[in-house]
Kinemage of the C-alpha trace (Angstrom):
@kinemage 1
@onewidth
@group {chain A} dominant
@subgroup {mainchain}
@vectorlist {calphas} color= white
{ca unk a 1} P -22.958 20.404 -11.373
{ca unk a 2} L -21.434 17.606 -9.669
{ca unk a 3} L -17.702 16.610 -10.669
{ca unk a 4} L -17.176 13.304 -11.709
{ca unk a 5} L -13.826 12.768 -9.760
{ca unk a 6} L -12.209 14.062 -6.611
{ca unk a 7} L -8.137 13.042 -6.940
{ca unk a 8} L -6.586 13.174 -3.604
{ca unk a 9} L -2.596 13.859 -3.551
{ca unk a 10} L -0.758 13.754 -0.271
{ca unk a 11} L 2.454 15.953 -0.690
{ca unk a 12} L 5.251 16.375 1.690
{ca unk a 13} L 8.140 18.033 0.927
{ca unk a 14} L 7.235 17.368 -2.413
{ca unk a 15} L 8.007 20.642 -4.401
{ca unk a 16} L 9.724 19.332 -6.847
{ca unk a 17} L 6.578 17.117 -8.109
{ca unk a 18} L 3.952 19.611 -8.390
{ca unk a 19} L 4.883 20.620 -11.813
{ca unk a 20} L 5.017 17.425 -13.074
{ca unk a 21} L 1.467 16.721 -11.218
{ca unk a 22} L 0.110 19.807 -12.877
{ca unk a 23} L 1.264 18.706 -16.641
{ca unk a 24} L 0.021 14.794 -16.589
{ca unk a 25} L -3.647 16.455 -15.173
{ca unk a 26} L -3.588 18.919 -17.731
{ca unk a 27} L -3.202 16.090 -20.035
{ca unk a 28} L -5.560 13.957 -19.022
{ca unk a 29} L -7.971 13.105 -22.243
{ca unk a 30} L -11.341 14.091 -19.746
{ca unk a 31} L -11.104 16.785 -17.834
{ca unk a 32} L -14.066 16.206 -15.233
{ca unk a 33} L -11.648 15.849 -11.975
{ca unk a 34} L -10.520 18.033 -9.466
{ca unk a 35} L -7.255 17.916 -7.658
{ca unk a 36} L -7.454 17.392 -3.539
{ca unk a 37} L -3.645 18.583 -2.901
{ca unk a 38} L -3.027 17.884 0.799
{ca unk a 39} L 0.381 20.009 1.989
{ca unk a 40} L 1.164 17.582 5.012
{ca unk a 41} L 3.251 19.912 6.994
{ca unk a 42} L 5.941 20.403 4.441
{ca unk a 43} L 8.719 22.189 5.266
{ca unk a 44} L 10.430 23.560 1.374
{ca unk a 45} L 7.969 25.302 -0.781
{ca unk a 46} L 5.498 22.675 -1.737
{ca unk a 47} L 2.163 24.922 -0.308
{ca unk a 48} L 3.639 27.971 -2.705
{ca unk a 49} L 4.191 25.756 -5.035
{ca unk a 50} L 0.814 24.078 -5.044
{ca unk a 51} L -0.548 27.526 -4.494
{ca unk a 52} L 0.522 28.357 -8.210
{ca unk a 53} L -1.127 25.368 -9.602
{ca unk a 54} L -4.428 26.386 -8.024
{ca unk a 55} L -4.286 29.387 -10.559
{ca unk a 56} L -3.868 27.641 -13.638
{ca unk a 57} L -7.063 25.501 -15.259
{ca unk a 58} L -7.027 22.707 -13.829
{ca unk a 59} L -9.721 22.871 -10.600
{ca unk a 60} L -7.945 22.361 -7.666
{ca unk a 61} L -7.918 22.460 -4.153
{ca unk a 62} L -4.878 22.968 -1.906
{ca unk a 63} L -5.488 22.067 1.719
{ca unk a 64} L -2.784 22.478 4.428
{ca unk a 65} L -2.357 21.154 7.177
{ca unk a 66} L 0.280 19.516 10.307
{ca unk a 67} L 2.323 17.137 9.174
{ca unk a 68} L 0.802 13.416 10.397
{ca unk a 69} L 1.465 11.201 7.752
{ca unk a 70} L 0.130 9.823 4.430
{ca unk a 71} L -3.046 8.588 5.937
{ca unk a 72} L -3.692 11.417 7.427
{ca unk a 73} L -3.333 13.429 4.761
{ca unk a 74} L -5.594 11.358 2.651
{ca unk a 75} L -8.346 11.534 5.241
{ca unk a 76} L -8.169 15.114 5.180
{ca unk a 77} L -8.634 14.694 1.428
{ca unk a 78} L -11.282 12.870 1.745
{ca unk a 79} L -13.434 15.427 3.973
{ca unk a 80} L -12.967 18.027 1.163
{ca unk a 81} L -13.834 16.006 -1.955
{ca unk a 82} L -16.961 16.567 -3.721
{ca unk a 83} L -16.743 13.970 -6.952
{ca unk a 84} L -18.710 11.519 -7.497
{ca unk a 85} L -16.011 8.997 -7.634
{ca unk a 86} L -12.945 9.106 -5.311
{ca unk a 87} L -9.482 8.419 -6.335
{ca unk a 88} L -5.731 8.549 -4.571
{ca unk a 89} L -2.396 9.396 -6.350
{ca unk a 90} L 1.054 9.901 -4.997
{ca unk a 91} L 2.363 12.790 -5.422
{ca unk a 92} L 6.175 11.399 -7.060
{ca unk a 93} L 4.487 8.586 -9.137
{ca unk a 94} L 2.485 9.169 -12.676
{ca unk a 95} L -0.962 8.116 -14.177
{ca unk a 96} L -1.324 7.564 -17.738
{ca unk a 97} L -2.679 10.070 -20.511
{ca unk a 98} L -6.517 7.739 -19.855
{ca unk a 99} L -6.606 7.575 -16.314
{ca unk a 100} L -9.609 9.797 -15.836
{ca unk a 101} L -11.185 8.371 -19.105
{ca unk a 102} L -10.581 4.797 -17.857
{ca unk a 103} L -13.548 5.717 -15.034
{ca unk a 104} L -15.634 7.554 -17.900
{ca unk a 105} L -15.835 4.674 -20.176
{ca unk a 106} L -17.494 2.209 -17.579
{ca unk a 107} L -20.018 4.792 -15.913
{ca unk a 108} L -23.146 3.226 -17.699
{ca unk a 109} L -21.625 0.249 -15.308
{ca unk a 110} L -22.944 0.194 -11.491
{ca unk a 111} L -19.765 -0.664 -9.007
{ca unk a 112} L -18.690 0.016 -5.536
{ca unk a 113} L -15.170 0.083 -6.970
{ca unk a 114} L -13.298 -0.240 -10.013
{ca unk a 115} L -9.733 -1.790 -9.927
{ca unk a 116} L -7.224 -1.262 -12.493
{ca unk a 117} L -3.624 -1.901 -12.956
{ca unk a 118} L -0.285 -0.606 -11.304
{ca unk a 119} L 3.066 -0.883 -12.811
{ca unk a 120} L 6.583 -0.707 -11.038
{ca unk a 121} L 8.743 1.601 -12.932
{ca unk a 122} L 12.290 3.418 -12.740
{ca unk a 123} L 12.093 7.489 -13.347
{ca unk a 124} L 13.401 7.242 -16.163
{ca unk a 125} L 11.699 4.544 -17.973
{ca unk a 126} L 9.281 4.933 -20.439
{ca unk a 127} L 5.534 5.543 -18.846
{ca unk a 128} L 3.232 4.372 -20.908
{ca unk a 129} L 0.279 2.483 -20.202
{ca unk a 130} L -0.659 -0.729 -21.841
{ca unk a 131} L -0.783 -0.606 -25.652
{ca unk a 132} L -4.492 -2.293 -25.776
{ca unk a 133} L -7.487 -1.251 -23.764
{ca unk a 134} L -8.506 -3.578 -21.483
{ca unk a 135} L -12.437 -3.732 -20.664
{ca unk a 136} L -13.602 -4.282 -17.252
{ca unk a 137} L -14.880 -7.326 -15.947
{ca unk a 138} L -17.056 -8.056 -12.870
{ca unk a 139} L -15.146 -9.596 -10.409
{ca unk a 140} L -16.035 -11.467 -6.804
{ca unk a 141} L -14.731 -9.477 -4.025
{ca unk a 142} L -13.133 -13.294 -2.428
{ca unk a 143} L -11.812 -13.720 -5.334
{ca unk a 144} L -10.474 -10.166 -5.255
{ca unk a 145} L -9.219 -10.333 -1.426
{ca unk a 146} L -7.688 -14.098 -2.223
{ca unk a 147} L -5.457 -12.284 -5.568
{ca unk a 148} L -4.231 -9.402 -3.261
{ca unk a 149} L -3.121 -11.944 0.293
{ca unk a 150} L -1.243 -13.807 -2.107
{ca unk a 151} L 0.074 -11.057 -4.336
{ca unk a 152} L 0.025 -8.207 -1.678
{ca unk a 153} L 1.746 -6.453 -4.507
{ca unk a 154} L -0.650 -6.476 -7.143
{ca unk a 155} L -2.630 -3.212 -5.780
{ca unk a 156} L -2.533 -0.159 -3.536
{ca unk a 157} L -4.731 2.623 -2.485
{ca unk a 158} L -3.328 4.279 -5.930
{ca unk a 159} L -5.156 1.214 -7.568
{ca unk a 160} L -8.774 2.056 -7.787
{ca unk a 161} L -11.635 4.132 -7.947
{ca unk a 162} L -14.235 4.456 -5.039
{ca unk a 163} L -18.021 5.009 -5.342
{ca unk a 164} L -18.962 8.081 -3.037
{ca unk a 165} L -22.102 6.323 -2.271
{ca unk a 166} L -19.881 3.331 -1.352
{ca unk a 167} L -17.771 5.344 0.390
{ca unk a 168} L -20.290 7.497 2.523
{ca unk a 169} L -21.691 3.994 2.967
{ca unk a 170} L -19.362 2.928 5.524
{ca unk a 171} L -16.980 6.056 5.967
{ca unk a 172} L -13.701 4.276 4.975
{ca unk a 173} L -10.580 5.763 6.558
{ca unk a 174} L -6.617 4.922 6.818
{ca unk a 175} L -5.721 3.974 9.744
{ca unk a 176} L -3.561 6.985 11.518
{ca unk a 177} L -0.075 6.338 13.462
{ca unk a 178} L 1.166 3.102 11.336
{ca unk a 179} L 4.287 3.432 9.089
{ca unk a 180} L 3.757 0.238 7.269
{ca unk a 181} L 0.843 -1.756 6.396
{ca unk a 182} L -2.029 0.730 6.417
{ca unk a 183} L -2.578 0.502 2.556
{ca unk a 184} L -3.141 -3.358 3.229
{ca unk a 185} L -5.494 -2.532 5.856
{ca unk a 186} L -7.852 -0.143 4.045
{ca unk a 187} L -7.947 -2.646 1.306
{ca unk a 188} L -8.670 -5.570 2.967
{ca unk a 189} L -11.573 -3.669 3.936
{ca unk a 190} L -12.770 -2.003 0.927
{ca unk a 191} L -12.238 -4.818 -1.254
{ca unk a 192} L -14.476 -7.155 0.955
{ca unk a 193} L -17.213 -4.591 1.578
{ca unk a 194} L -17.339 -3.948 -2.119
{ca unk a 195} L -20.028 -6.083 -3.964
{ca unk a 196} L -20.112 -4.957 -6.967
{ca unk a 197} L -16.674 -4.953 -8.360
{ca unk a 198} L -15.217 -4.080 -11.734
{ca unk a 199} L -11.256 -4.907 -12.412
{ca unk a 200} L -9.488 -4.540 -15.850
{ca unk a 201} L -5.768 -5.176 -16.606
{ca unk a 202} L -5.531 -1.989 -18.129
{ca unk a 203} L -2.192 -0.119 -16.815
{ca unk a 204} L -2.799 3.450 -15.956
{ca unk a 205} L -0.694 4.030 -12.985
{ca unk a 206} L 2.825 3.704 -12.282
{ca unk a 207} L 4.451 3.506 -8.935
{ca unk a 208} L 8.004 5.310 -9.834
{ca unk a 209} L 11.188 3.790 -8.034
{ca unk a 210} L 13.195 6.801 -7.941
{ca unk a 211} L 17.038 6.657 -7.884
{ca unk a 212} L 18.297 5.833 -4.082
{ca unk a 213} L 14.332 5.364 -3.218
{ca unk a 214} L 15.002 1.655 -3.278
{ca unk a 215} L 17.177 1.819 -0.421
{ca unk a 216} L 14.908 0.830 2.719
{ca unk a 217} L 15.186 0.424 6.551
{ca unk a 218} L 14.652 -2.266 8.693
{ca unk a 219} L 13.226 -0.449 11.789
{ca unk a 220} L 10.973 -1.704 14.475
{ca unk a 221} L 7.965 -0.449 12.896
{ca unk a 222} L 7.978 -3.590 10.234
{ca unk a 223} L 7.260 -5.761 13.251
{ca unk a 224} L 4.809 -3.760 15.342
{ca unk a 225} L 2.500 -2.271 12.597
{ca unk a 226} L 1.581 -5.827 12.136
{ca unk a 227} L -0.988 -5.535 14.983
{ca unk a 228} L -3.355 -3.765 12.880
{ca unk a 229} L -3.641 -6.721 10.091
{ca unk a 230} L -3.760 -8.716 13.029
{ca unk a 231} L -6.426 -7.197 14.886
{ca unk a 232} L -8.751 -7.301 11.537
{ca unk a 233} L -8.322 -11.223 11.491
{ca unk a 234} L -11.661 -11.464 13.807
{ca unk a 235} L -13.432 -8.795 11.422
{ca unk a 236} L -12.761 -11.854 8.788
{ca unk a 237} L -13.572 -14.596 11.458
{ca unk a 238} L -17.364 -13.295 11.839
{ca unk a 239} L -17.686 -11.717 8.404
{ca unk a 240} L -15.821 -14.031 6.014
{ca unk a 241} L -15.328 -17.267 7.242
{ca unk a 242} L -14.852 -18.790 3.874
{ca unk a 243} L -11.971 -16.357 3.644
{ca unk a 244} L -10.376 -16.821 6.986
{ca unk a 245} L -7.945 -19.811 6.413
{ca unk a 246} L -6.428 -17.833 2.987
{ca unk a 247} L -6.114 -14.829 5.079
{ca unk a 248} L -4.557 -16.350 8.333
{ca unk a 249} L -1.529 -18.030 6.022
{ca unk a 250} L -1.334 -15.045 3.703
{ca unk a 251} L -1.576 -12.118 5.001
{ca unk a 252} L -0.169 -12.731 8.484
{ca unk a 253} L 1.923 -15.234 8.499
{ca unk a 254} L 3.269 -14.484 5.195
{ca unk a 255} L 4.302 -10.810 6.381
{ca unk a 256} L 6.086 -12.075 9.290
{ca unk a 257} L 7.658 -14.383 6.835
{ca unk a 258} L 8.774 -11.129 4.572
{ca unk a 259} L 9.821 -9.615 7.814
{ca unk a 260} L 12.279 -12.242 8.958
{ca unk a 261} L 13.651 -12.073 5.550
{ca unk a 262} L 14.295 -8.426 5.570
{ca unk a 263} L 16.099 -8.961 9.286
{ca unk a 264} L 18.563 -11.385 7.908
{ca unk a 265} L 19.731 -8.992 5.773
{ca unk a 266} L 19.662 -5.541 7.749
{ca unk a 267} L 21.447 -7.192 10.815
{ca unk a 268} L 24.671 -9.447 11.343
{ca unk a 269} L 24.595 -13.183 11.373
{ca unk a 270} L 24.067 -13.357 15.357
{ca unk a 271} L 21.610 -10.422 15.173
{ca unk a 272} L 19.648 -11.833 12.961
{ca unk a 273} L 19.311 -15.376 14.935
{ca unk a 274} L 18.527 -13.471 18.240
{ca unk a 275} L 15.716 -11.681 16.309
{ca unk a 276} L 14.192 -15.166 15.246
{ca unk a 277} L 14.455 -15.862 19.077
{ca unk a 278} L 13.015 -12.697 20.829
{ca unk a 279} L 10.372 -11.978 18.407
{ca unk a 280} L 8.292 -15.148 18.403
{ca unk a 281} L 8.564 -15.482 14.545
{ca unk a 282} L 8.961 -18.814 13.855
{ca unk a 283} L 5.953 -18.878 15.687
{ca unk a 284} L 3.916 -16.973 13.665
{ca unk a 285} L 4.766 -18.420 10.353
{ca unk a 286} L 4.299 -22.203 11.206
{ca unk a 287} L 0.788 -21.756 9.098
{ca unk a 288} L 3.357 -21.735 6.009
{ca unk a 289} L 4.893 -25.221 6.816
{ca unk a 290} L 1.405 -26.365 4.615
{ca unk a 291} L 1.216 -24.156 1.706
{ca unk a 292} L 1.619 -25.374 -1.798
{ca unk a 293} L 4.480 -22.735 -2.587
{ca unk a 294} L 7.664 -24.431 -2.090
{ca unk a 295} L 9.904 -21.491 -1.367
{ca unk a 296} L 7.661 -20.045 1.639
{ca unk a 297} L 6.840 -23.853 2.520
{ca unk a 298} L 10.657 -24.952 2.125
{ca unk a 299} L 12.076 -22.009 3.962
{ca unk a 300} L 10.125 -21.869 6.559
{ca unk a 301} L 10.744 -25.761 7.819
{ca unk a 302} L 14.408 -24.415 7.935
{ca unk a 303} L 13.819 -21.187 9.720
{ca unk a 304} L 11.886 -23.430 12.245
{ca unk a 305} L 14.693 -26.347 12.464
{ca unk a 306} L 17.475 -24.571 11.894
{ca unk a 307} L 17.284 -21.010 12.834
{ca unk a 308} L 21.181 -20.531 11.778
{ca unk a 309} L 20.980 -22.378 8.466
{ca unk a 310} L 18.039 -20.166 7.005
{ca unk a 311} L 19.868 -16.776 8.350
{ca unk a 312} L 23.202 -18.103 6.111
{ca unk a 313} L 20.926 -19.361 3.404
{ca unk a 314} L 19.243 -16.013 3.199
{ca unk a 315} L 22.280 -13.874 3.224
{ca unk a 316} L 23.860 -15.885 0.086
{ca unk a 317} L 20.653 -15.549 -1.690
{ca unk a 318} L 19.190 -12.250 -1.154
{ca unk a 319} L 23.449 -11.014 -1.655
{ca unk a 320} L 23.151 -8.236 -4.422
{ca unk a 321} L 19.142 -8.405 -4.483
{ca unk a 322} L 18.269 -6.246 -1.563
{ca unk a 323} L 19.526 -2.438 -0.729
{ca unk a 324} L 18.249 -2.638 2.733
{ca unk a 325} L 20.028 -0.434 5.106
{ca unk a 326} L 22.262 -2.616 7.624
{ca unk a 327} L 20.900 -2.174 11.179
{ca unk a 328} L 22.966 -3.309 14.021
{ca unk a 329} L 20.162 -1.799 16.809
{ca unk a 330} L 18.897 -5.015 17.805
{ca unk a 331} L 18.523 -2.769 21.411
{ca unk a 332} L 15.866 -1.191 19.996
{ca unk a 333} L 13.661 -4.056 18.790
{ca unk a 334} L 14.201 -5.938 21.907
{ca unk a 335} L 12.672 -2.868 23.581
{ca unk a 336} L 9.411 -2.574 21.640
{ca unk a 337} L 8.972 -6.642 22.309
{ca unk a 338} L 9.669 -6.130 25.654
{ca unk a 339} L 7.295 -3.219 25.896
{ca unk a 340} L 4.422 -4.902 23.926
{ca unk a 341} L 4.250 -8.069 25.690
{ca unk a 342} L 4.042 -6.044 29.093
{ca unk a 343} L 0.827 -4.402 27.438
{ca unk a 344} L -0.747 -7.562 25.707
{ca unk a 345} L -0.040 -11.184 24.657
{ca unk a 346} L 0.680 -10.549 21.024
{ca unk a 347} L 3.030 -7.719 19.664
């Protein structure tokens, strides 16, 4: 008999999580799941570990295998599922009591994918989802793709289930070697190959800040993994012209836009004008000079006019807001530039 839904849980170094995994599973109000538990290379005791919870009854899979990131590890997840309906989870975040019967109650429903709610939340808040159950509704996949470039936020991978038949379809995968911006990637995808679409408000997952977790790098990464949401722009060009304009503003320019924010913070005052200079940036995020929203639209004209202004005015404001880690290796960014406009004309 065919399971109703393959979970698949990337783990590195994450011993200290299986337990926890184990009890919300064991929880779950439906039971018709199996556990994909990918050990990406870790280096503690999270395969022993996860070895343990393959004896108790929950059915689960532990597959292990050299460390190569999160996408990796989900795409070896994905070549060992057997449900009919795919699903991701993190291995340090939670799912709610219903996350399992969330899928159950619309299978009388035909969709490609069904999209359901995330929720930021500190470990130790309360984890509960939303008091009311919230049906799903069909939903246009523009529609869809236009909610997520302008509120990148809103979902993840973690976000949804998949159809196999979708799936096998067109043979999704992560893209492999990117440190930022692959989740955004796969989505874009998905959520515009999807045509039948079902999306409730209901809050089942929660992505868990945990305590020094907030604290994030600036590295070089942030500006070169952009290629690969620029490379998809001619995917949209061919296949979604209607969709094109929303994506060009939001989810390129807009990133750089994020991007130059986070530099004014992680590097000094001088830094932080240089990197306006050297990587083309101001640039890249003319497109928002015409957008309705006045803080992008606003900030931007002054980035563009007054590249030492907007690094002052974005070190008073974002003061206290951001735990980014200070960076004073401009060296290494000018490097990658360097490097990448020797090998093409865009980074």
């Amino acid at each position: 008999m065919t399971l109703l839904l393959s979970v698949i849980i990337p783990f590195y170094n994450g011993e200290k999580y299986v337990k926890r995994i184990g009890e919300m599973f064991l929880a779950q109000t439906e039971q018709d799941f199996e556990l994909i538990c990918v050990d990406d290379g870790s280096t503690d005791g999270t395969l022993s570990a996860l070895e343990e919870l393959a004896k108790t009854e929950l059915k689960v899979k532990v597959v292990h295998k050299e460390n190569g990131g999160v996408s990796s590890a989900r795409n070896e997840g994905l070549l060992h599922a057997e449900g009919k309906y795919l699903s991701f989870v993190d291995s340090d975040d939670v799912v709610a009591p219903d996350y399992v019967s969330v899928l159950t109650q619309n299978l009388d429903r035909k969709f490609d994918i069904l999209v359901f709610q995330l929720r930021k939340l500190h470990e130790n808040d309360k984890k509960e989802a939303s008091t009311t159950f919230e049906g799903a509704k069909p939903y246009g996949n523009i529609a869809l793709l236009t909610d997520f470039a302008k509120y990148p936020t809103l979902y993840g991978a973690v976000s949804l289930f998949i159809s196999r038949e979708f799936y096998e379809k067109f043979n999704f995968k992560f893209r492999e070697g990117y440190r930022y911006y692959e989740d955004y990637e796969f989505l874009y995808r998905v959520f515009f190959m999807a045509k039948d679409i079902l999306l409730t408000q209901h809050q089942i997952y929660f992505y868990v800040i945990h305590k020094g977790s907030a604290i994030q790098s600036f590295n070089v990464e942030r500006l070169t993994n952009v290629i690969i949401l620029e490379e998809l722009r001619d995917f949209f060009k061919e296949q979604a012209p209607e969709f094109l304009g929303v994506y060009d503003i939001w989810c390129v320019s807009r990133i750089y836009w994020s991007i130059m924010w986070q530099a004014c913070l992680a590097f000094s005052f001088s830094d932080a004008v240089k990197f306006a200079d050297i990587s083309g940036i101001k640039q890249k995020v003319k497109p928002l000079l015409n957008v309705t929203s006045k803080k992008e639209r606003y900030s931007t004209w002054l980035l563009i006019h007054s590249t030492p202004l907007y690094v002052l005015a974005v070190k008073l404001l974002g003061r206290g807001r951001s735990s980014l880690h200070k960076s004073s290796n401009i060296e290494e960014f000018e490097k990658a530039l360097n490097e990448s406009n020797g090998n093409s004309s865009d980074l």
